[in-house]
C-alpha positions in Angstrom: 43.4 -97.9 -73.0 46.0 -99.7 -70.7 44.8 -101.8 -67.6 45.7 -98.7 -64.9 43.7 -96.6 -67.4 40.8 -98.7 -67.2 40.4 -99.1 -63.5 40.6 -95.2 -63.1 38.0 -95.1 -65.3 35.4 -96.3 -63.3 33.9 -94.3 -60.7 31.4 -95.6 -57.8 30.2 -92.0 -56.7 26.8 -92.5 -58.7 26.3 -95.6 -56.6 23.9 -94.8 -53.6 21.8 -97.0 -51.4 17.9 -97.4 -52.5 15.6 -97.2 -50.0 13.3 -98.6 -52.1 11.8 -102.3 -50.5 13.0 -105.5 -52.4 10.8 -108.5 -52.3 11.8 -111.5 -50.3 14.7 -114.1 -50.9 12.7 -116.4 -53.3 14.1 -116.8 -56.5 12.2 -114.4 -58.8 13.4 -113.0 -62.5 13.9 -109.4 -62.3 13.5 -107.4 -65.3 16.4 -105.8 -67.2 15.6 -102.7 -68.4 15.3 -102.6 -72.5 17.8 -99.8 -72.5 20.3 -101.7 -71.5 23.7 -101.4 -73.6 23.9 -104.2 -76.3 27.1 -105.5 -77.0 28.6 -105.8 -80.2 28.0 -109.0 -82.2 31.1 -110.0 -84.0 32.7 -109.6 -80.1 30.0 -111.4 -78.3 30.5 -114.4 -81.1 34.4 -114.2 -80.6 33.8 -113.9 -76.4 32.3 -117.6 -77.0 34.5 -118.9 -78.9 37.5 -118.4 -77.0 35.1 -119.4 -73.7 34.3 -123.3 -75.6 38.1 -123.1 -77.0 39.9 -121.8 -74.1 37.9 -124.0 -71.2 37.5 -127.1 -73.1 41.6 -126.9 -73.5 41.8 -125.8 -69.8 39.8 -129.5 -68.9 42.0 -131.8 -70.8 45.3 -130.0 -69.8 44.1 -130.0 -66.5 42.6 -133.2 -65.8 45.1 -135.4 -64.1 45.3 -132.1 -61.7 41.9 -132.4 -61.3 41.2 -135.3 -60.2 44.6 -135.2 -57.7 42.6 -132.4 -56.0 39.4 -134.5 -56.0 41.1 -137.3 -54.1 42.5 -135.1 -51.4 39.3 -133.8 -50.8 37.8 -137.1 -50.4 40.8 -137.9 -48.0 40.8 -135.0 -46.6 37.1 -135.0 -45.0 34.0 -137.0 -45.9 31.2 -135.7 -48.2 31.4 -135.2 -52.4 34.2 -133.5 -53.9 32.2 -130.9 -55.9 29.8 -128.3 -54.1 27.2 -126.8 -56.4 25.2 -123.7 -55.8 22.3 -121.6 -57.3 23.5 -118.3 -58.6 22.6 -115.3 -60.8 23.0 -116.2 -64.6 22.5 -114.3 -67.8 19.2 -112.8 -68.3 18.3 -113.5 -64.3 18.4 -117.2 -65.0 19.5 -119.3 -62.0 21.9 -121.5 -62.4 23.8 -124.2 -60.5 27.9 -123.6 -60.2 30.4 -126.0 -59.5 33.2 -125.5 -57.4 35.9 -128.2 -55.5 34.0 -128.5 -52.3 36.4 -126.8 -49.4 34.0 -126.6 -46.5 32.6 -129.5 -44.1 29.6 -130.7 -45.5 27.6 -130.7 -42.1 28.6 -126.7 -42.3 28.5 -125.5 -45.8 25.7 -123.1 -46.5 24.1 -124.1 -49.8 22.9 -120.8 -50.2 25.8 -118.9 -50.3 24.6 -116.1 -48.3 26.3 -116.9 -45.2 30.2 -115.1 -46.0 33.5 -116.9 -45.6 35.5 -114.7 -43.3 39.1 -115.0 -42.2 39.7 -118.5 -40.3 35.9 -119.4 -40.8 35.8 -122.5 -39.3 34.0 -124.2 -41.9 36.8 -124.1 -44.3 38.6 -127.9 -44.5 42.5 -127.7 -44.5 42.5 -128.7 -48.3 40.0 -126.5 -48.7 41.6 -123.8 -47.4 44.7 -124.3 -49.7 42.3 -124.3 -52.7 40.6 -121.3 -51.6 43.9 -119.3 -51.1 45.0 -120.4 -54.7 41.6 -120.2 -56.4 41.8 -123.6 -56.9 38.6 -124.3 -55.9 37.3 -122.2 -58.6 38.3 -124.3 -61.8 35.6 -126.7 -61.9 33.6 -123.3 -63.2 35.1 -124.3 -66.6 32.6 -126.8 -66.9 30.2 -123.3 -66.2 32.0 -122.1 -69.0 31.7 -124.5 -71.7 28.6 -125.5 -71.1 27.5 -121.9 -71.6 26.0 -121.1 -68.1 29.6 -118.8 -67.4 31.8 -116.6 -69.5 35.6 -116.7 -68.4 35.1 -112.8 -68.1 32.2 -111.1 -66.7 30.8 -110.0 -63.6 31.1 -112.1 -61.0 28.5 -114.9 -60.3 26.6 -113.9 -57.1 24.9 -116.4 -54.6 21.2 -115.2 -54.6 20.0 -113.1 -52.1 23.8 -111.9 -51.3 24.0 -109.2 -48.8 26.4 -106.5 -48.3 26.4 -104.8 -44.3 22.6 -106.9 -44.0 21.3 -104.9 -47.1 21.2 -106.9 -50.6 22.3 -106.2 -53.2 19.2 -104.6 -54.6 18.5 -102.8 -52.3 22.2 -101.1 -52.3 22.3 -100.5 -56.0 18.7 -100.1 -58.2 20.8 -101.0 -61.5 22.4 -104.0 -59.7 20.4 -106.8 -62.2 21.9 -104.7 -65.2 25.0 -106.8 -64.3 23.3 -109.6 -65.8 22.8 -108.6 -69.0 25.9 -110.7 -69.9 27.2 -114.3 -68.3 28.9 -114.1 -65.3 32.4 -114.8 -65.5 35.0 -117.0 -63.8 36.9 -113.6 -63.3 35.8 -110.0 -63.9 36.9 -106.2 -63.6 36.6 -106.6 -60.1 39.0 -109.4 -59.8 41.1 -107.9 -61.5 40.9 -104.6 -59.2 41.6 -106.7 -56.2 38.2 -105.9 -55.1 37.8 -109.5 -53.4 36.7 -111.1 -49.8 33.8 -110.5 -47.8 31.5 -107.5 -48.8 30.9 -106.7 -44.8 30.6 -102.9 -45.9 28.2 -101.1 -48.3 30.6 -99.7 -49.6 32.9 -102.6 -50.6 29.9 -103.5 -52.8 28.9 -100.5 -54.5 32.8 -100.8 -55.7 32.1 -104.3 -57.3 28.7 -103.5 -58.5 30.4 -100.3 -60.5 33.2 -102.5 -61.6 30.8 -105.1 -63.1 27.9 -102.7 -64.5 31.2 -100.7 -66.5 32.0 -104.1 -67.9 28.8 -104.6 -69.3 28.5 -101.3 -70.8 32.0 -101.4 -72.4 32.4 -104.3 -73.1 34.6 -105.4 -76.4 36.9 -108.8 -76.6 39.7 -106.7 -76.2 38.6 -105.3 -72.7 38.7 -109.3 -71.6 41.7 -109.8 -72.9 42.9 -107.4 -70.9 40.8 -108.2 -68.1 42.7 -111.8 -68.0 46.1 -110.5 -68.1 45.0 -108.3 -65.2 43.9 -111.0 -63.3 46.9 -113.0 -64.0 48.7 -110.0 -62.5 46.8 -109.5 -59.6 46.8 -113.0 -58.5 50.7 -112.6 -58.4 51.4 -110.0 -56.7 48.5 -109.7 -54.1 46.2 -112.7 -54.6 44.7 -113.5 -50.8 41.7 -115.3 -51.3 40.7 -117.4 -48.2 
């Protein structure tokens, strides 16, 4: 199956808004439904592999880079140079990300529920180079290799994310199906170009399809394919901000 085979094989027409009442923002564990599809083994073993093999290189190659973009960020504006943030991990867990800090510190929103938009006035000028570039993104490989992340899966979500003022759970019953596997530095969706602020339902639905397909076809040779997708996409329309 190619890459423009694999995109028009996911459909987001079974994807309706519940109207079924979520609990509040506190930091539960949902349950995953026991009938959720179960990866292969020999392809869940190789998927970590490469994720120790591939961020551990991705570290040492890129430490001197690293800490260049740490002391702009320190020059830059006053406050640490890495931001973490409780998200959705495999299995429901919460876990802490890390990313290059690219907002002021008296404005960032810990929770992540607040959006950046376009121009958000939050955003530092370094930061906003790093978010454009995804730079901000690559301390997620210590995510990765300390097992929290995958550098394919669905994409980490803030908890309590909203889409249009509904969440997430509320817009999609099978949304915590998505968590079934580790969320991934990038994903289907990525890949898609599906990317920005989900200030529509229906922008999310799109995701949420994207990420649940992943999980129930998942195979070491759909992330392989997944990465060279994203590699592409970031080329030729990458516009994160």
């Amino acid at each position: 199956m190619s890459i423009t085979e694999l995109n028009n094989s996911i459909s987001t027409e079974s994807f309706r808004p519940s109207r079924r009442q979520q609990p509040s923002l506190k930091i539960q564990t949902p349950v995953i439904h026991s009938d959720a599809p179960q990866a292969p083994l020999v392809d869940l073993v190789l998927k970590r592999a490469f994720d120790i093999v591939s961020s551990l290189s991705a570290l040492l190659v890129l430490a001197p880079f690293l800490l260049f973009v740490a002391l702009l960020i320190k020059i830059d504006s006053p406050g640490p140079v890495l931001f973490k943030q409780t998200r959705w991990g495999k299995n429901c867990k919460a876990i802490k990300v890390y990313k290059f800090r690219s907002m002021r510190t008296d404005l960032c929103d810990v929770s992540g529920v607040a959006q950046t938009v376009m121009n958000d006035p939050r955003v530092t000028r370094v930061g906003a180079i790093l978010r454009r570039t995804n730079v901000d993104e690559l301390p997620q490989l210590l995510n990765v290799l300390l097992g929290h992340m995958s550098v394919v899966g669905p994409r980490c979500h803030a908890i309590g994310m909203r889409a249009g003022g509904v969440l997430y759970e509320e817009l999609v019953p099978e949304y915590h199906q998505r968590h079934a596997m580790r969320p991934g530095m990038t994903g289907l969706a990525q890949m898609r170009g599906l990317r920005g602020p989900t200030d529509r339902p229906a922008k999310a639905r799109a995701r949420i399809a994207s990420d649940l397909y992943y999980v129930g076809n998942f195979s070491i040779l759909m992330d392989m394919r997944i990465i060279f997708g994203t590699i592409v996409s970031e080329l030729t329309r990458g516009k994160g901000f």
